[in-house]
Each structure stands twice: as structure tokens, then as C-alpha cells.
C-alpha positions in Angstrom: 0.0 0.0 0.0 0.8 3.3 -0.8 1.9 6.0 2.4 -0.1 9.7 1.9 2.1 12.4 2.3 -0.8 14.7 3.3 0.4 15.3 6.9 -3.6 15.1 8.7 -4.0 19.1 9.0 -7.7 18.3 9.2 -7.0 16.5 12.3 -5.3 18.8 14.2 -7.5 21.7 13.7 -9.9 19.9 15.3 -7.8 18.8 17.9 -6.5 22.5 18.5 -10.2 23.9 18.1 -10.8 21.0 20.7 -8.4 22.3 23.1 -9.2 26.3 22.6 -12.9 26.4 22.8 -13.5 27.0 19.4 -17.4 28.2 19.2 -18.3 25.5 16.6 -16.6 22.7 18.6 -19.5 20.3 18.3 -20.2 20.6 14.5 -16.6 19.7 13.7 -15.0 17.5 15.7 -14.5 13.8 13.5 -17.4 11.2 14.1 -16.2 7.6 15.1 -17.4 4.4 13.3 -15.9 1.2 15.1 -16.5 -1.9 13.4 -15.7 -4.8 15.2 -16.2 -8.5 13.9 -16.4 -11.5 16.0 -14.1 -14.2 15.4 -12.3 -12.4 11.8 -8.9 -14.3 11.8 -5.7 -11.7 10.9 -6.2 -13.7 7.2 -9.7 -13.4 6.2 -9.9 -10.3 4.5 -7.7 -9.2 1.0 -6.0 -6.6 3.0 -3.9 -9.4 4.9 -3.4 -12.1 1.9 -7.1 -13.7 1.6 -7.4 -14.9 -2.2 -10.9 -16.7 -1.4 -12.9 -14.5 0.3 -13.7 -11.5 -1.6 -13.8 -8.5 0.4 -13.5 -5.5 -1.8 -15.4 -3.1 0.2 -13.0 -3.4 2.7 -10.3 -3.3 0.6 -11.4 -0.2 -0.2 -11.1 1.0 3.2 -7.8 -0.4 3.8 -6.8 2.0 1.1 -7.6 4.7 2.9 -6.2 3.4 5.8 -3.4 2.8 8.3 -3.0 -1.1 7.9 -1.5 -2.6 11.6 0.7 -5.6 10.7 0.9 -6.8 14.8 -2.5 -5.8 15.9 -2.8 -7.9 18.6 -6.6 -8.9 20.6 -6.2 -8.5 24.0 -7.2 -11.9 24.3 -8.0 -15.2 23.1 -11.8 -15.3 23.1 -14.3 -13.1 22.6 -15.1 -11.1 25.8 -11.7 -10.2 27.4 -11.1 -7.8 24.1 -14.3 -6.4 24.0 -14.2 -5.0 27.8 -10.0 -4.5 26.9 -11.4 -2.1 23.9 -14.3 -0.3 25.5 -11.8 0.6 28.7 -8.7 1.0 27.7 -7.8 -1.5 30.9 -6.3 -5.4 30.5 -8.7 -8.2 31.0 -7.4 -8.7 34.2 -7.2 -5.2 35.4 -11.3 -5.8 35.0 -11.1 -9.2 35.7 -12.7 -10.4 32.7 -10.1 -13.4 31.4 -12.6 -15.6 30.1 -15.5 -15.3 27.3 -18.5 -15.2 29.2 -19.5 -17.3 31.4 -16.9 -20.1 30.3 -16.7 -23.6 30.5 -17.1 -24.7 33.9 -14.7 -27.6 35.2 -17.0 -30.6 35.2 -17.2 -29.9 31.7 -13.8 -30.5 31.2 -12.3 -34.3 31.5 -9.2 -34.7 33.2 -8.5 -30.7 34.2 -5.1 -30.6 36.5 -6.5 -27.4 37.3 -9.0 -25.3 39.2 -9.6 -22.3 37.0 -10.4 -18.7 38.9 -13.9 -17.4 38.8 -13.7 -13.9 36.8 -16.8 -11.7 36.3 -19.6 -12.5 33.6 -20.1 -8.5 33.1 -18.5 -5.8 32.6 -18.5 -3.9 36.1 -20.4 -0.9 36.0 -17.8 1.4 37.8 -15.8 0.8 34.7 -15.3 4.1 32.5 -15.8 3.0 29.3 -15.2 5.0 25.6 -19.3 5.6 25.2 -19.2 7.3 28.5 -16.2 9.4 27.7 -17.4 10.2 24.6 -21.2 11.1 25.7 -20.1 13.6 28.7 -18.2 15.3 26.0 -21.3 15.9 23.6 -21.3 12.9 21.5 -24.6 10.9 20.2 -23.5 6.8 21.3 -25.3 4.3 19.6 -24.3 0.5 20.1 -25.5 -2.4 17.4 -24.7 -6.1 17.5 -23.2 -8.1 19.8 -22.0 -7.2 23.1 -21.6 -10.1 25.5 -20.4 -8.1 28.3 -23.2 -8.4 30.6 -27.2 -9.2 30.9 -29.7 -7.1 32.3 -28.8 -4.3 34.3 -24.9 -4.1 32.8 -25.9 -3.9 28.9 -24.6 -1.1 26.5 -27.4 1.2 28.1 -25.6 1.4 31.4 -22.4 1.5 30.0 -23.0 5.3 27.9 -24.7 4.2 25.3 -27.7 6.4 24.4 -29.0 3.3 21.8 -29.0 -0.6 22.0 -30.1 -2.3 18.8 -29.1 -6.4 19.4 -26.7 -6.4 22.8 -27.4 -8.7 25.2 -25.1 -11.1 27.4 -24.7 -14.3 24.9 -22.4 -14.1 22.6 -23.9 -16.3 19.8 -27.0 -16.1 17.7 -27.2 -19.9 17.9 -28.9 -19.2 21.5 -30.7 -16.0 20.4 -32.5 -17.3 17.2 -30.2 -17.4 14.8 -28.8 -15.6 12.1 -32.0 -15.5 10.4 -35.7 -13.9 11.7 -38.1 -16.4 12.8 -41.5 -16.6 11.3 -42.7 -13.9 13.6 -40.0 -11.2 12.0 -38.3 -11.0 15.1 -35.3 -12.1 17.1 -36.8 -12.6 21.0 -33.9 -11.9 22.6 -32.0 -9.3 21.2 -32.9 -5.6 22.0 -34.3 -3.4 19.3 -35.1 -6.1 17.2 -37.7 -8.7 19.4 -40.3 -6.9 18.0 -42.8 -9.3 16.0 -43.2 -8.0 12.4 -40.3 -5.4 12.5 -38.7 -7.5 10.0 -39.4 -10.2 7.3 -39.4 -13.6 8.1 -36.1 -15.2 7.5 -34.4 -11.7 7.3 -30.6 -12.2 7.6 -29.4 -10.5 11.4 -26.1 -8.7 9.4 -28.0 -7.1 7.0 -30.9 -6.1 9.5 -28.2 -4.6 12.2 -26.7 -2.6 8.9 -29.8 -1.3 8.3 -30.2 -0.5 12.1 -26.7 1.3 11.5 -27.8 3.5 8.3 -30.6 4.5 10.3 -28.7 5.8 13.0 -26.6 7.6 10.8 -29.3 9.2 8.9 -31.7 10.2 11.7 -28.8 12.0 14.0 -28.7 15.5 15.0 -26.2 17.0 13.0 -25.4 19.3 15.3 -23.7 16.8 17.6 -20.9 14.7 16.2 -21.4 10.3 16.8 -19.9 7.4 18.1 -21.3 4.6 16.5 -19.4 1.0 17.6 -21.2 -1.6 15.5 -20.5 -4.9 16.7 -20.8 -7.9 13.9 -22.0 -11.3 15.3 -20.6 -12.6 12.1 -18.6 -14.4 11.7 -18.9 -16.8 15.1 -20.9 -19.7 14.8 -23.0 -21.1 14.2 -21.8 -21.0 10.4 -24.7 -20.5 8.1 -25.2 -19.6 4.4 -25.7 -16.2 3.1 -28.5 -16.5 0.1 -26.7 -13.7 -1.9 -23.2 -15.5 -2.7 -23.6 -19.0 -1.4 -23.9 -20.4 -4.8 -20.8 -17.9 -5.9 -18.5 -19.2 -3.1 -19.8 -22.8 -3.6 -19.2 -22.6 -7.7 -15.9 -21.2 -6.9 -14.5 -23.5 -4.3 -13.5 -26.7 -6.3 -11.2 -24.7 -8.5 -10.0 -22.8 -6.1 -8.5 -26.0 -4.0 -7.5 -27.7 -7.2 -4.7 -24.7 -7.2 -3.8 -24.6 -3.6 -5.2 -28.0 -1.5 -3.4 -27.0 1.3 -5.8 -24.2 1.8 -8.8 -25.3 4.4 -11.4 -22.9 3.0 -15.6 -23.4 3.5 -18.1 -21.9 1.3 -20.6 -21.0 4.0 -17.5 -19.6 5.7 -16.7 -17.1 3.0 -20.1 -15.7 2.0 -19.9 -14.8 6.3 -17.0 -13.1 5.5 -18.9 -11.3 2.6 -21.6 -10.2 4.3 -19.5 -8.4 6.4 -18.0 -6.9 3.5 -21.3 -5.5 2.1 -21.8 -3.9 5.7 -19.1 -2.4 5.4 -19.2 -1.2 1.6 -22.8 0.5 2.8 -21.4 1.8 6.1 -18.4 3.7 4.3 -21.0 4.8 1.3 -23.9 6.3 3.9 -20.6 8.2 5.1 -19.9 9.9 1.5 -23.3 10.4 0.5 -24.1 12.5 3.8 -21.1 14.1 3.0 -19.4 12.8 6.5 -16.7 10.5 5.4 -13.9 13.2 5.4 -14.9 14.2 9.3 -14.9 10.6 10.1 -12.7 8.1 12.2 -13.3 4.5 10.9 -11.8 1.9 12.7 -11.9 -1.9 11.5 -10.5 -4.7 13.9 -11.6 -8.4 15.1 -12.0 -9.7 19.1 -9.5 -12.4 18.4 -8.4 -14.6 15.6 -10.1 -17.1 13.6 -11.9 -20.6 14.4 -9.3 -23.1 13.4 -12.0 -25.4 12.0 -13.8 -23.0 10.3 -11.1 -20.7 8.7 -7.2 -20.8 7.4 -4.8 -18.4 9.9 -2.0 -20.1 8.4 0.9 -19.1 8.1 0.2 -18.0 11.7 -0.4 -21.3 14.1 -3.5 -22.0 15.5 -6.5 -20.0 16.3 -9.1 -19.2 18.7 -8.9 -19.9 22.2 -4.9 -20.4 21.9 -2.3 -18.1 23.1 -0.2 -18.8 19.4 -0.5 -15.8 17.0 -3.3 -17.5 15.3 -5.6 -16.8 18.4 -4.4 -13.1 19.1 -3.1 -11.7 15.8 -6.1 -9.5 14.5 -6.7 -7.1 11.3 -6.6 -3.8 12.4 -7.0 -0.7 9.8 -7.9 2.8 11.1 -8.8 5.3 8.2 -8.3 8.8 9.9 -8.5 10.6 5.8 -5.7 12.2 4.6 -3.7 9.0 6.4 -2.6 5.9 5.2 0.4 2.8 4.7 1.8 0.0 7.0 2.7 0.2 10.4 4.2 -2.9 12.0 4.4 -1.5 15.5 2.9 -3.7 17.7 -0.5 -2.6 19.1 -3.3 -3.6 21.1 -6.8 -3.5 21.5 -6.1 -1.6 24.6 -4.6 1.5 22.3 -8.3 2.2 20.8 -9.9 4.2 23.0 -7.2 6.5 24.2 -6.4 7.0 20.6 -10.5 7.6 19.6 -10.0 10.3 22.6 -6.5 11.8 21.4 -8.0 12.1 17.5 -11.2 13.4 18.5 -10.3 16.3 20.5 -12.3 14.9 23.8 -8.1 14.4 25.7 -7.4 11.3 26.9 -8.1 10.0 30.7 -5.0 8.1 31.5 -5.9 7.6 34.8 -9.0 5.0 33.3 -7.7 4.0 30.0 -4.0 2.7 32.6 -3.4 0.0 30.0 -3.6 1.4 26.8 -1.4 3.9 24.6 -2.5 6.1 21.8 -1.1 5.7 18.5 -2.6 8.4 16.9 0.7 10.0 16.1 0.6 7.7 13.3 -2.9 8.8 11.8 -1.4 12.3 11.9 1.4 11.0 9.5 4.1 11.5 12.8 6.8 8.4 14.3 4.8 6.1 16.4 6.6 5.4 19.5 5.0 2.6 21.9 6.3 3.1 25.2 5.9 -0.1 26.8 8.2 -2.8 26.5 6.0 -5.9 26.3 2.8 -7.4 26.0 1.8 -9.7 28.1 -1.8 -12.2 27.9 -3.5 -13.9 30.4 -6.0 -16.9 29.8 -6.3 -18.8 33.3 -8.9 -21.1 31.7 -9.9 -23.9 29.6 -11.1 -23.6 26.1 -13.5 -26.2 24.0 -10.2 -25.9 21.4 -8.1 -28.0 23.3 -6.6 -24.3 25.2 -5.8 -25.0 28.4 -4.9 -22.5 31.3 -1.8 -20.3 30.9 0.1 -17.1 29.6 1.9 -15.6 27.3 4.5 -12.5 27.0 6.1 -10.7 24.0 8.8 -8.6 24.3 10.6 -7.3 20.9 11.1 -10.2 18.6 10.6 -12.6 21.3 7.7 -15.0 22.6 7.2 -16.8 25.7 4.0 -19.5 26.0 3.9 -20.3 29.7 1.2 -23.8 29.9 0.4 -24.7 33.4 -1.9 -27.3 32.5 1.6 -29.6 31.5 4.1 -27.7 33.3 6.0 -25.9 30.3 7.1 -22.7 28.4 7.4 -22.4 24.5 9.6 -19.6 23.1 10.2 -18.3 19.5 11.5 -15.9 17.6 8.8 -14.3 15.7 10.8 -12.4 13.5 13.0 -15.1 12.3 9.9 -17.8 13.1 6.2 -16.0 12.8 4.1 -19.4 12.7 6.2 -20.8 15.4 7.4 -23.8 14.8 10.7 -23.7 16.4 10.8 -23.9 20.3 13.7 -22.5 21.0 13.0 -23.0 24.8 15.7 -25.3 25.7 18.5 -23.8 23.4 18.1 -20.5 24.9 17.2 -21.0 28.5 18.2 -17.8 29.6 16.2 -15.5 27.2 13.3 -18.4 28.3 14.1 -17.6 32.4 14.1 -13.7 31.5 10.6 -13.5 29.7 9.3 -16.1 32.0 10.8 -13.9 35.2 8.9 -10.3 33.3 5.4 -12.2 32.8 5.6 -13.3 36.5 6.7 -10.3 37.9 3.2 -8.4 35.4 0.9 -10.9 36.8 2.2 -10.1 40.9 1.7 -6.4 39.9 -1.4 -6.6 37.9 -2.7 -9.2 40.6 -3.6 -11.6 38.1 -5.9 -14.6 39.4 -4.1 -17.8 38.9 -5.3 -21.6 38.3 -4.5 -23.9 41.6 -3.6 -27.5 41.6 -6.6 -29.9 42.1 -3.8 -32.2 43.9 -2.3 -29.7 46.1 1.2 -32.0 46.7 1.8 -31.5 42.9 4.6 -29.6 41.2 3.5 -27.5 39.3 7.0 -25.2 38.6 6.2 -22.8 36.2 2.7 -21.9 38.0 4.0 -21.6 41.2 7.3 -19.8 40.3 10.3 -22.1 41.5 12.7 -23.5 38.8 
């Protein structure tokens, strides 16, 4: 991709009129559009190397964009990044490690382990990027899926003026579906349980996008927005979008006659290209009210792809696993005038200081305490991260074979901490990026340090840990003796 030279002016006379009093403040400081898909793996869309899925639309996009090479989830699964990118705090600063509720142990044959109890919502003293944004004039509006919470800690409670489809599971397949029932409705979600509101059969992405275009065109224009719309797509259950089913299906055999080693699904790609088309109408109800130049789009996914559903490769893994397949995300910000690589490693913690740095509103360290803005980037400056590593946390068990432990990057270098077996995994990702080389036991000491810095962030962070179900085991590398 090509790098604009344009150096983001626009951008900082808003922020300057931001931090003046300008009298027109309102009217001009950007709008934000946060789209944020469930379960996208770092490959699925053309930006990051996909040759099967078509997603043109957000090609597009990417064009315009800032395209993060090692955009990182803040976790594994589902929940952890969504608080991580609403707050600005780590999943275990708001002790949300786990997607909500997890699996419980007597689900789980033959667990080692006793896995903490974390919350199953989002706590209610937590600041989040809606509030923020509200107390400083914005219009919030929330649609999809939010899985932070049931009644009483939903999107409503957490500075969100509008709730179109948030609720507290996670997955259509226990709120009807991807598709209406007879009655034109989906019963559970918000905003949409009302019989007749839609046709019967309507598809739920293309129902929430019209939810989102009406948003947009209904606003006062006198206030700038925050609109965070919240795919359900692509997490199971896997389904068949009507409008390119038959394309994907048509195009598949030919497609693994050229490269078998692909694992690829029809149903799975026309997902993906539903999401596309959302996005294609999103960006074009932006330029046809004439808003896409004063407006902040950013595109990312909750963690990586479903193994069996999707191809992460060349990255290992997926879903529910601490390798770069589970954690690795697409991540393209379009801030216009702005655009090109950056490799710097970011995280879904970095979103909502740098939504408050771009917009003007000034960022609230003391809530966002985990996070670092990178807008220096969108304003065409030298990105400069300040921490030194990034360390994950998933004390749990995970129906993909995951089972409890860490992880910490620092620089080039990875450390896997599994306290389930009792071992560490290290690489080099620069040298290694699908990890296939532990290099654990031929450089013990680099394995000791990383393993001595994710110890020593846990102790601080006061990270709950798994215990023992035999107490008289040894368990070393969970219990911190050599």
C-alpha cells in the first residue's frame, strides 16, 4: 500500500479547536465508526493475503487506511477484548479473562487445574469509551453483539444512548439465529424482538446494517457520533448467506485444485462477505451525507479465527490459543488524509485513548491505565510505543483444546507459559512468525528472563491464577520455582 504524504492538518485543527474552545466545537470535531467482527482471523480479508474471500469493500477501506501488521486482541476469546477495547484497561485489570461465562470444570475431563472465577459482566464502575465520549457531547449508539453483561450491565448502562441487538450471549445460535423467525423477530435481542419489525427469514447482518444507516441518517447534525457496531458474524453457528452461497460454492473446487493445502468453506466465505457488504454501505452512507472526510473508521476483530472454520495459516493455530493465530487480528484505522503500513505492535487496549486523542475529547490516562494512543501515526508523525512488552493472560480452559496459561512478548521474542503440562514455549517471531521452532531449551536464559517479566506483570497486575486440584503436585512454572 501506498503511504499519503498529506500530513492530517484536518485532524489537528480539530484537535486544536478542541483544546481552545473553538465556538463550533460540536459541529466539527470527526465522528467515530468502530467496526468490530467476531471471530475475523488476521487472514480473512484481502488486506492481509485472503485470495478466497472476496472483500472488496474493505479493501477499499484499507486503502484509505493505516493497515496494523501486529495488531494484537487482548485476548484469546471473545469477551476479554471487548471490555480491553471499550476501557482501555487489560482483561485482568477488570477481571474479565474468560468469554462469558466459560466452561465450567465438570465440563472438562481430566483438568489438572481449578480455574479462577472472573466476572460475567462488565463492572459498572468501569469508564468506558461511550461514557467518555457522551459527557463530552457525542450521540453513542451501540449495534450487534455485546456479551459483556445481561440485564442491568448492557450497552445502556455502559454510555450508550442506543441498543439495537446487545445482550449477554455471545452467539445467535442461542438468540435465534442468524435469520428472523417466522414472527420477523429475534426474541432476545434488544431493538429487534419486536414481531413483524422485520421479514421472516431476514438475515441478522444485513438487519443490524440497516439499524446502523438508520442511525446515521436520523442523527442531529449538530452533535458529532460514536457509532461501535459490533458484527456477530462471523462466530458460529456458520450458516449460508443467500446472496453468494452459490458464488462461493461454484468457486471452491477450483479454487482448491490450485492450492489444496488451503482449508477454506463456502458458508464460511459468504460470512465473511456479508460483512464486506456492511461495510461497503457503512463507508457509502458516510460519502453520501457528506461525512466520510470528518470521520474516524476503525476496523478490527475480538481475536483470531476458528481453526476449523477458517485458514490463519501461516500464523499457528486459532481461537482460544495463546499462538498468533488466536491473538493476531486485522486492524485498519482510516483517519482521511492518512494511510500505509505500520508494524508496530498494538493492542486492543490503544483504541480508546487513541478515539480520545484524535477526536479532541483528551485522553483519561488515569482510566484507560493499559492502553497507549497511537494516533501519532494517523497524523502521519513516528509512532513510538512506550511499553516494552505485552503480556496475555487466559487462566482457563477452552472447548479448542486451550488449556490455562500465559503468554508474553517482548521485541522479537515470545514466551508460551502452559500450566496445565508444566512448560514454556519460546520463538523468535521475526525469524519464526508461525512458530514452529521452540527455542525453549536452546536459549534457557532468554526463556528464564521472559518467564521472570510475565511473572513479575501478573504479581503487579494481581492476576488470578489456576491452583492444583492435587495440592502436593509440582506444578514449577505456575507456582514460580525453577
Amino acid at each position: 500500500m501506498r503511504r499519503s504524504v498529506v500530513t492530517g492538518v484536518m485532524l489537528g485543527v480539530l484537535l486544536l479547536c478542541a483544546s481552545t474552545g473553538c465556538a463550533s466545537e460540536q459541529a466539527t470535531r470527526p465522528n467515530v465508526v468502530v467496526l468490530l467482527v467476531d471471530d475475523m482471523g488476521w487472514r480473512d480479508i484481502e488486506p492481509y493475503g485472503q485470495d478466497y474471500y472476496e472483500t472488496p469493500h474493505i479493501a477499499a477501506l484499507a486503502e484509505q487506511s493505516v493497515r496494523f501488521t501486529s495488531a494484537y486482541a487482548s485476548g484469546a476469546v471473545c469477551s476479554p477484548t471487548r471490555a480491553a477495547l471499550l476501557t482501555g484497561r487489560h482483561p485482568v485489570r477488570v477481571n474479565i479473562t474468560d468469554w462469558i461465562p466459560g466452561m465450567r470444570e465438570r465440563s472438562i475431563k481430566d483438568h489438572r487445574l481449578n480455574q479462577p472465577r472472573d466476572r460475567d459482566e462488565l463492572a459498572l464502575e468501569e469508564v468506558t469509551l461511550a461514557e467518555v465520549m457522551k459527557q463530552a457531547g457525542y450521540q453513542t449508539w451501540f449495534v450487534g453483539k455485546w456479551h459483556l453483561g445481561g440485564d442491568g450491565f448492557g450497552p445502556e448502562q455502559q454510555g450508550f444512548d442506543v441498543n439495537i441487538g446487545g445482550q449477554h450471549k455471545g452467539s445467535p445460535g442461542y438468540a435465534g439465529g442468524y435469520f428472523a423467525g417466522e414472527d420477523g423477530a429475534w426474541a432476545t435481542m434488544p431493538g429487534m424482538d419486536e414481531a413483524g419489525k422485520y421479514p421472516a427469514g431476514a438475515h441478522l447482518t444485513e438487519e443490524l446494517t440497516h439499524e446502523a444507516l438508520a442511525l446515521i441518517k436520523n442523527r442531529d447534525a449538530d452533535k458529532p457520533f460514536l457509532l461501535y457496531f459490533s458484527y456477530y458474524n462471523v462466530h458460529t453457528p456458520l450458516h449460508r448467506v443467500p446472496e453468494t452461497i452459490d458464488y462461493y460454492e461454484r468457486k471452491l473446487p477450483q479454487y482448491l485444485a490450485a492450492q489444496p493445502e488451503r482449508k477454506v468453506r463456502a458458508d464460511y466465505a459468504s460470512m465473511v462477505g456479508s460483512v464486506d457488504a456492511s461495510v461497503g454501505r457503512v463507508m457509502g452512507m458516510l460519502k453520501d451525507a457528506g461525512l466520510d472526510e470528518n470521520t474516524i473508521v476503525v476496523f478490527t476483530s475480538d481475536n483470531g479465527g476458528l481453526r476449523w472454520a477458517t485458514d490463519n495459516r501461516p500464523l499457528r493455530s486459532g481461537k482460544g490459543w495463546l499462538y498468533e493465530g488466536g491473538i493476531r487480528v486485522p486492524l485498519l484505522v482510516r483517519a482521511p488524509g492518512v494511510s500505509g503500513d505500520e508494524d508496530t505492535v498494538v493492542v486492543s487496549t490503544d483504541v480508546m485513548p487513541t478515539l480520545l486523542e484524535l477526536t479532541g475529547v483528551g485522553k483519561r490516562e488515569s482510566l484507560h491505565a493499559d492502553g497507549e494512543s497511537f494516533a501519532s501515526r494517523l497524523r502521519n508523525e513516528p509512532l513510538t510505543i512506550r511499553r516494552a512488552s505485552v503480556c496475555w493472560h487466559y487462566p482457563h480452559y477452552h472447548g479448542q483444546g486451550w488449556a490455562p496459561g500465559a503468554a508474553i512478548r517482548a521485541g522479537d521474542w515470545k514466551l508460551i507459559a502452559f500450566y496445565h503440562d508444566d512448560r514454556v514455549e519460546l520463538y523468535n517471531l521475526k525469524t519464526d512468525p508461525n512458530e514452529k521452532r521452540d527455542l525453549s531449551k536452546t536459549q534457557p536464559r532468554k526463556a528464564a528472563e521472559l518467564l521472570a517479566q510475565l511473572r513479575q506483570w501478573q504479581a503487579e497486575m494481581g492476576a488470578a491464577m489456576p491452583t492444583p486440584r492435587d495440592q502436593d503436585g509440582a506444578y514449577r512454572v505456575l507456582r514460580g520455582t525453577e
